[in-house]
Structures are given as structure tokens and as C-alpha cells.
MARBA-3410 file (N, C-alpha, C, O; in Angstrom, 1 decimal):
80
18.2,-6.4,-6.1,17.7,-5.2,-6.8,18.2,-3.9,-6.1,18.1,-3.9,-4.9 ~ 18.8,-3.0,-6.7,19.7,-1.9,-6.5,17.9,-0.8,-6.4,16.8,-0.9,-7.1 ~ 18.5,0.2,-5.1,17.6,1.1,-5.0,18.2,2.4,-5.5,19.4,2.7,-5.2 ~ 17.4,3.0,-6.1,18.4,4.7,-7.0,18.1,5.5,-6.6,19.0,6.4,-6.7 ~ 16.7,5.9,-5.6,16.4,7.0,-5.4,16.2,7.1,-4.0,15.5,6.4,-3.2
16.9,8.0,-3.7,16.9,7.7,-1.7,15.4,8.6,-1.0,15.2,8.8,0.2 ~ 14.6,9.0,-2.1,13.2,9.5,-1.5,11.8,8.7,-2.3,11.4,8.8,-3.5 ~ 11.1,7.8,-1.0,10.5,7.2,-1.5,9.1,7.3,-0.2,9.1,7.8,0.9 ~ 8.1,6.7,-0.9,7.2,6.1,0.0,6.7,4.3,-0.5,6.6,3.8,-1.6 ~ 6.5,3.8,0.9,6.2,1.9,0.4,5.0,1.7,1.7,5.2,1.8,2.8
3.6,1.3,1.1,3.4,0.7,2.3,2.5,-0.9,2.1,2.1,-1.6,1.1 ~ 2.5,-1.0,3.0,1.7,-2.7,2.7,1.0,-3.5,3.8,1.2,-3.1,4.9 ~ 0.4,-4.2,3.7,-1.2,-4.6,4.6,-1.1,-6.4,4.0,-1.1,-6.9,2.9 ~ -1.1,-6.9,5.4,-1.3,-8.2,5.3,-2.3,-8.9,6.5,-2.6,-8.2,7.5 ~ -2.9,-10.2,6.6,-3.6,-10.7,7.4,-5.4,-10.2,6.9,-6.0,-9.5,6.1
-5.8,-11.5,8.4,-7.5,-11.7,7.9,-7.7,-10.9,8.9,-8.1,-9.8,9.0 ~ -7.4,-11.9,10.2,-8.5,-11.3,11.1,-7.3,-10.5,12.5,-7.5,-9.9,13.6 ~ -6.3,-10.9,11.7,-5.2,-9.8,12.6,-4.1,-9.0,11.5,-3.1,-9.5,11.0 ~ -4.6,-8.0,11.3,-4.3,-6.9,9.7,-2.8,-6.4,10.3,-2.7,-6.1,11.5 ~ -2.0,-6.3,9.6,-0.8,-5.6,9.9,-0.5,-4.7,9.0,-0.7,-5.0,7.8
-0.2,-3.6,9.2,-0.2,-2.3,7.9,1.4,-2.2,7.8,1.8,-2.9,8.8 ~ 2.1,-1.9,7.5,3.8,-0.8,7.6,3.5,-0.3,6.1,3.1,-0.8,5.0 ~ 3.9,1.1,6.7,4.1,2.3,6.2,5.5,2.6,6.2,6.0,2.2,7.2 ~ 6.4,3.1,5.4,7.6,3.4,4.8,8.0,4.7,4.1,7.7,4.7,2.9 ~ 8.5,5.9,4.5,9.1,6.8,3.8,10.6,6.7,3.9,11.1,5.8,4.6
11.3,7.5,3.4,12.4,7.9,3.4,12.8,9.4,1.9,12.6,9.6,0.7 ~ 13.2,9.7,2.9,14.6,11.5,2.3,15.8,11.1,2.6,16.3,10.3,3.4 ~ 16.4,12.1,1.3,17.8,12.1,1.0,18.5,12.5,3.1,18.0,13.2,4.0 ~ 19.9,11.8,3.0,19.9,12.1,4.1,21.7,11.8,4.3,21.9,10.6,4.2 ~ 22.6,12.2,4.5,24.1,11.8,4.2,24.3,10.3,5.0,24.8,9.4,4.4
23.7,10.2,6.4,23.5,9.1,7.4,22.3,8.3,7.3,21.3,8.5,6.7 ~ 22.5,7.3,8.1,21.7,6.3,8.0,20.5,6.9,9.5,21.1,7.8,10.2 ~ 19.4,6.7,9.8,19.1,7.2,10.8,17.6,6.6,10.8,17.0,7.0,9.8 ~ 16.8,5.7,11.5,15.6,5.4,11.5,15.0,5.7,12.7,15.6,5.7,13.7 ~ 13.4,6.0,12.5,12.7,6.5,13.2,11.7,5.2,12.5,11.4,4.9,11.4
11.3,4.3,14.3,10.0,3.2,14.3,9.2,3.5,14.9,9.6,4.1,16.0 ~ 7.7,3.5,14.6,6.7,3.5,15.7,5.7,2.4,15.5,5.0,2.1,14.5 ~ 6.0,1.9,16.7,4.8,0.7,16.3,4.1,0.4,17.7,4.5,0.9,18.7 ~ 3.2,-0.4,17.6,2.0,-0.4,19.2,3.1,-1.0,20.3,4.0,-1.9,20.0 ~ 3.0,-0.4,21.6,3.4,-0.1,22.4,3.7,-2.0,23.1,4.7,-2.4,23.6
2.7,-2.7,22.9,3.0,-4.2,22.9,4.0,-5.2,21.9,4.4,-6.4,21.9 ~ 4.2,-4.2,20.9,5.3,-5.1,20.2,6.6,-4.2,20.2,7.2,-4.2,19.1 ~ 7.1,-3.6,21.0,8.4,-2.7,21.2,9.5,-3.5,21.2,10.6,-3.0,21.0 ~ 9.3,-4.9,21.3,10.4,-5.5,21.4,10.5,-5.7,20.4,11.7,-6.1,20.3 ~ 10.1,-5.6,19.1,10.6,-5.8,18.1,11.5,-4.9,17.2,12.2,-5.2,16.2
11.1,-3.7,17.6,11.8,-2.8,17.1,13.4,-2.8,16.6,13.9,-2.3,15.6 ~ 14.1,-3.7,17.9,15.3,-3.8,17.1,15.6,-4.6,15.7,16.6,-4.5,14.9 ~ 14.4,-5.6,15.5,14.8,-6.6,14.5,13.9,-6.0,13.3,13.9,-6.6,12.2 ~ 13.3,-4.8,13.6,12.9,-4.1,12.7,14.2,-3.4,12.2,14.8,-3.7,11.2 ~ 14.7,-2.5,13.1,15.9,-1.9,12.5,16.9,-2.4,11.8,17.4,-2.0,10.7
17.1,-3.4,12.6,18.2,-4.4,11.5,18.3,-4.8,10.4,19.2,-4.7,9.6 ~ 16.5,-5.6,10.2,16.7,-5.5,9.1,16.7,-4.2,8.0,17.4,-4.3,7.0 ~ 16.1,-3.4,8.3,15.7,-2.1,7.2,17.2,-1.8,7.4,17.4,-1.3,6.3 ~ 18.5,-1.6,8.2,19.7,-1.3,7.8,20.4,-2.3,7.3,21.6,-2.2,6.9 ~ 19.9,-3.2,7.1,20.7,-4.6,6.1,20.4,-4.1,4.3,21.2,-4.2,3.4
19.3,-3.6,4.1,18.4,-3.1,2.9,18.9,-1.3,2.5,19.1,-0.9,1.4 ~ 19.1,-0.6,3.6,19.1,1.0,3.4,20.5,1.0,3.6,20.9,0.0,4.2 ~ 21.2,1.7,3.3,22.9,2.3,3.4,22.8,3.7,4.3,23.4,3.9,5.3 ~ 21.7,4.6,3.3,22.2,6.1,3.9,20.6,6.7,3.8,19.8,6.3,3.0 ~ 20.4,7.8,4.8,19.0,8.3,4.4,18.0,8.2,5.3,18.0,7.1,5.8
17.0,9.3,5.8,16.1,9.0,6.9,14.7,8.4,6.6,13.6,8.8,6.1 ~ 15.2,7.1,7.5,13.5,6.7,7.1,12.9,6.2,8.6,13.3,5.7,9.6 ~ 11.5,6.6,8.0,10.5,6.4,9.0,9.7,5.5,8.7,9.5,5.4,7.5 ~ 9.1,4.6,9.6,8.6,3.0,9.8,7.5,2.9,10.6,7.7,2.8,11.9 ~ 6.4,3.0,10.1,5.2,2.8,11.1,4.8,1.3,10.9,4.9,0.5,10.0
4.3,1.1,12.3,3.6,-0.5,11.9,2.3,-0.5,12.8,2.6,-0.2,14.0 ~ 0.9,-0.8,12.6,-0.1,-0.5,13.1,-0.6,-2.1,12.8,-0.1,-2.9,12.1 ~ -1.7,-2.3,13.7,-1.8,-3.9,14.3,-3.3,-3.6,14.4,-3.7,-2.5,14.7 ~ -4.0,-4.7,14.1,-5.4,-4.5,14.2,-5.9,-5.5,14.5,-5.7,-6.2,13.5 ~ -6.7,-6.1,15.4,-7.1,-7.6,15.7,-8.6,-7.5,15.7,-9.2,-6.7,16.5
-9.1,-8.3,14.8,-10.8,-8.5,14.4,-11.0,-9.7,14.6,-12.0,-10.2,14.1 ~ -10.0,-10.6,15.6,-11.0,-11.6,16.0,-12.1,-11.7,17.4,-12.1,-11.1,18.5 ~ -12.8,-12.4,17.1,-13.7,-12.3,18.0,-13.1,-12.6,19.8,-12.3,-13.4,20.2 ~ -13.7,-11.8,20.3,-13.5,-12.0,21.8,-14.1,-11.9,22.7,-15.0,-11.0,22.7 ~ -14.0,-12.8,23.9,-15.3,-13.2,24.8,-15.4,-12.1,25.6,-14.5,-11.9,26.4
-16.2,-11.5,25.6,-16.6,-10.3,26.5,-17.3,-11.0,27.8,-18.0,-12.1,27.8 ~ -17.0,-10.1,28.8,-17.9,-10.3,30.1,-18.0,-9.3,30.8,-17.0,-8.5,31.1 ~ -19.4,-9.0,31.2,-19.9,-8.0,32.0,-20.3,-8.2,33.4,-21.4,-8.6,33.7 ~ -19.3,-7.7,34.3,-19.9,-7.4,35.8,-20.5,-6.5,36.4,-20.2,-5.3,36.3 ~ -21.8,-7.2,37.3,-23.1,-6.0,37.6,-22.8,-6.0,38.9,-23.5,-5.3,39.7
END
């Protein structure tokens, strides 16, 4: 599927009890140029974020958020 319009917004939310959100813009832009922000524990992935979103985009600035939420239960312990 061919993309037409190089200004867009996309975002999307998956998972139960560990939710992952990404968020997506992009503007007209002559170059290809991405800006990721994602939690500071998954940085490594950033490059295989890039990759792929420049396998998909040609030209145009887009910005890539990815936010991480973990609602499973965890054993707490309190020292007195």
C-alpha cells in the first residue's frame, strides 16, 4: 500500500497486563529524519525501530513515541 500524504498522525495500543502505546506523526520534509522516544530501559531498540520505519518512509519528519506500562502484579516488600 502506497502512502500519498507525507503529513499524518497513527497511534496504536496493544497488550493486557503490559500495554504498549506508539504514537506516530510525520510533516512534509525533503529528507528522511526520525526522532524516537521511548523508556529509557528499552533504548536498545531504537535502532530496530528506525530501521524499520525507514524501510516504510522514503522522505519526511517523523516522530515515534513508544510508552510501556506494566500492570502486573508485583511482590512488594517493606523494611522496618
Amino acid at each position: 500500500m502506497a502512502v500519498f500524504s507525507m503529513t499524518g498522525y497513527g497511534y496504536g495500543q496493544a497488550g493486557d497486563q503490559v500495554v504498549v502505546t506508539v504514537e506516530m506523526r510525520s510533516v512534509n520534509q525533503r529528507y528522511s529524519d526520525f526522532s524516537i522516544r521511548l523508556p529509557r530501559e528499552y533504548s536498545f531498540l531504537e535502532e530496530t525501530i528506525r530501521r524499520v520505519a525507514a524501510s516504510k518512509v522514503r522522505r519526511g519528519r517523523v516522530e515515534i513515541s513508544v510508552t510501556i506500562e506494566d500492570f502486573r502484579e508485583k511482590a512488594r516488600t517493606v523494611k522496618i
